[in-house]
Steps between C-alpha positions, in 0.01 A plus 500: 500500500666868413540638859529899332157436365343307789657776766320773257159311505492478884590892505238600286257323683628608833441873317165383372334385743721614881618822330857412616819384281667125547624407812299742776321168670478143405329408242165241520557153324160415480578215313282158413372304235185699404474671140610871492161590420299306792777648781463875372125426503470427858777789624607710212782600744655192444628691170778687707676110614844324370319231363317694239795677490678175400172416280510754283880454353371109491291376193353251756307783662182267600800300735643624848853564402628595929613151576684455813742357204536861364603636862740234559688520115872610624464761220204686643576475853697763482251696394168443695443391825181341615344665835204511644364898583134640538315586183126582396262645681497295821881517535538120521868356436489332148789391321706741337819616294764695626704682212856456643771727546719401224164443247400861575866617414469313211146707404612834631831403324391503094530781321177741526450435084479132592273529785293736237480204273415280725240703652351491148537127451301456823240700434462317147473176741220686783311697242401251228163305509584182651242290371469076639278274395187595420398863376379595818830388659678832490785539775538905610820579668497829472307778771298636254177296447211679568593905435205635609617830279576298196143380520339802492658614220335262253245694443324493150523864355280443187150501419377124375175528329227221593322210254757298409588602177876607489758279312844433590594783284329715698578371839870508467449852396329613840767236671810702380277824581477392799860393569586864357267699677557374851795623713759220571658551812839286535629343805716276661474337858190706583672826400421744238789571227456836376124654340274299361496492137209477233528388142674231336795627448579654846401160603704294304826747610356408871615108418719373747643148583548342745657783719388885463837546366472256191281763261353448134880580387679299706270205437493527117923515506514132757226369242692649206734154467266288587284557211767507269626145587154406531427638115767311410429156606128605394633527131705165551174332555339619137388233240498250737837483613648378821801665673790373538682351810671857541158725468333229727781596748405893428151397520532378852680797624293723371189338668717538822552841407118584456420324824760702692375830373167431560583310864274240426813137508324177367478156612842332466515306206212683295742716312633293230575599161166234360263725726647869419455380125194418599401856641681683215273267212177539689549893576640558126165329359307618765395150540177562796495130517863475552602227753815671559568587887333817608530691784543873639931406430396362164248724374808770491754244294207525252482846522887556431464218205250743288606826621686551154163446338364777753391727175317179298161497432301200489538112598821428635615880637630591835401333849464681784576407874152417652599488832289592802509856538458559079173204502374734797538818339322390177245282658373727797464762277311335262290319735336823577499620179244228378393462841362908489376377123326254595654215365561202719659197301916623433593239246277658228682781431842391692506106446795337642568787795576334815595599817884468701459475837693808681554699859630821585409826478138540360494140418294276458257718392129453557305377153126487428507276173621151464891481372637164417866392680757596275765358694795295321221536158663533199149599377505839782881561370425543108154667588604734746820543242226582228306740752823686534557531140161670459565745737837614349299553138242726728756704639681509189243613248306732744561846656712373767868568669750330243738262709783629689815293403746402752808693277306816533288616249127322366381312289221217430377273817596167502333229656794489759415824563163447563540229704771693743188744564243211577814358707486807751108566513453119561671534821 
């Protein structure tokens, strides 16, 4: 296990949840062989522990990984020390971990750049969706389910005639209204960052990810390589070819490389070169039956293998990343779109739009209609892909903002940039 990583875990979840740095009192094992999902359910303070800690650098994050193995390895007892101290709100003694002198020399010892990456890499690891089993088996690690402020702010700001008659046309015309009109207000751990914005473009220029200090800039320039190696391998595949042992190598790392950014590490032994080529066929022929692996890690590995196509038109064009927060953006706003219409059955005008299961901030979001579970669906991936696609040619052909480009400068919106604005208001 990379110590650097795991010591910058435990500190931001010392910060996020006991507002003090690594090190200032033992830190709660809180360890056992329930899922992540079921322990955070019955104490959501279990979040701030060393096992999940440990859990969320392991792919095996269903698994206690605080063995009294762990403790007792000659390379980490140097490092922590098992004690018992009070914790929680009745002050019993549980078992703990006591950073030791020479591991918090170590921390305080790295160079503040380092401990700046890391900080980042953590929060990649505490701030994705961390989604188990089923789709309502959503682990939240971070403080900030349930922001009574982001709540309130969902709001609907435009006027929905009644009798059931508008198309999709003309509902994803009063959705990106909507999305336009209304201030967005960003924020991080329950705080405010800067004025609230309104419009499309102040909102995509709001994007951040997954610390305040990663903007829309910053973001596009980590992504920048990624989609070039992944346009490459994307081109390999053409005419039904197969890469070769090298680009199956690239293949792999790249995968890695998508998981990383978006903190979300797979099973071990899912990441093979047969089931990225899987991904990269289905999201190139935006196969909705696909029976390629899907998931909120893989849905972005199919975004990065069409991102070159982001400017096609038509059968086969970009994917998006239909994660939790950008399914809750599109979906609650919708849902009371057609709600306030009076239409009641979704899948007529929006077949294949399912639901991923999310917490945090305003989510999960109260709906009135019926949405299928779009969780691990190819079918919710190329739909919700296709939804995306129709709202870029809105905002492209209409009296709107044009897109502000990471460089400087605008130009047309892309679906990517669409889906970095449904990104932020679905949180």
């Amino acid at each position: 296990m990379d110590l650097a990583l795991l010591l910058a875990v435990c500190d931001e979840l010392s910060q996020e949840w006991k507002d003090h740095a690594l090190g200032v009192e033992p830190m709660p094992v809180y360890g056992d062989n329930k899922s992540l999902a079921e322990r955070l359910r019955a104490n959501p303070h279990y979040a701030c522990s060393f096992d999940v800690a440990c859990r969320l650098l392991s792919s095996q994050r269903n698994t206690r990984q605080t063995s009294r193995a762990l403790f007792d390895h000659v390379d980490n007892a140097q490092w922590f020390e098992r004690v018992k101290a009070p914790h929680g709100l009745g002050g019993r003694n549980v078992d703990c971990v006591e950073f030791t002198a020479p591991c918090l020399a170590y921390w305080h010892g790295l160079p503040d750049g380092v401990r700046a990456q890391l900080a980042l890499q953590a929060q990649q690891l505490i701030c994705a969706d961390v989604e188990l089993g089923t789709g309502e088996d959503v682990a939240v690690v971070t403080m900030q389910w349930s922001d009574p402020q982001a709540i309130a702010a969902l709001a609907s700001t435009v006027e929905v005639p009644a009798g059931g008659t508008l198309d999709r046309r003309q509902l994803l015309q009063l959705l990106i209204a909507d999305i336009g009109q209304t201030p967005f207000q960003p924020r991080y751990r329950r705080q405010n960052i800067g004025a609230p914005v309104t419009g499309w473009d102040r909102r995509l220029l709001a994007y951040f990810w997954p610390h305040k200090s990663v903007g829309y800039a910053g973001t596009a320039q980590k992504t920048k390589p990624l989609i070039a190696a992944a346009a490459q391998l994307a081109l390999c595949l053409e005419g039904g070819r197969d890469w070769d042992g090298q680009q199956q190598g690239e293949a792999v790392d790249l995968a890695e490389a998508i998981f990383r950014w978006g903190g979300v590490p797979q099973k071990h032994g899912t990441v093979t070169p047969a089931n990225v080529a899987a991904v990269f066929r289905a999201a190139l022929a935006a196969d909705g039956k696909a029976a390629a692996l899907m998931n909120s890690g893989w849905t972005k590995v199919a975004a990065f293998a069409t991102a070159h196509r982001d400017h096609a038109r038509g059968a086969g064009c970009a994917q998006v990343i239909w994660d939790s927060r950008v399914a809750t953006s599109l979906i609650s706003r919708l849902d009371h779109l057609l709600s306030a219409n009076g239409q009641s059955a979704p899948g007529n005008l929006f077949p294949g739009i399912g639901t991923v299961a999310g917490r945090g901030g305003s989510r999960p979001r109260p709906l009135r209609l019926r949405w299928p579970d779009g969780y691990r669906k190819w079918s919710a991936q190329v739909a919700g892909s296709a939804l995306v696609r129709d709202i870029c040619g809105l905002l492209n052909a209409g009296n709107h903002p044009a897109m502000p480009l990471p460089e400087g400068g605008t130009g047309p919106w892309t679906m990517r940039g669409v889906e970095m604005v449904l990104f932020m208001d679905g949180y």
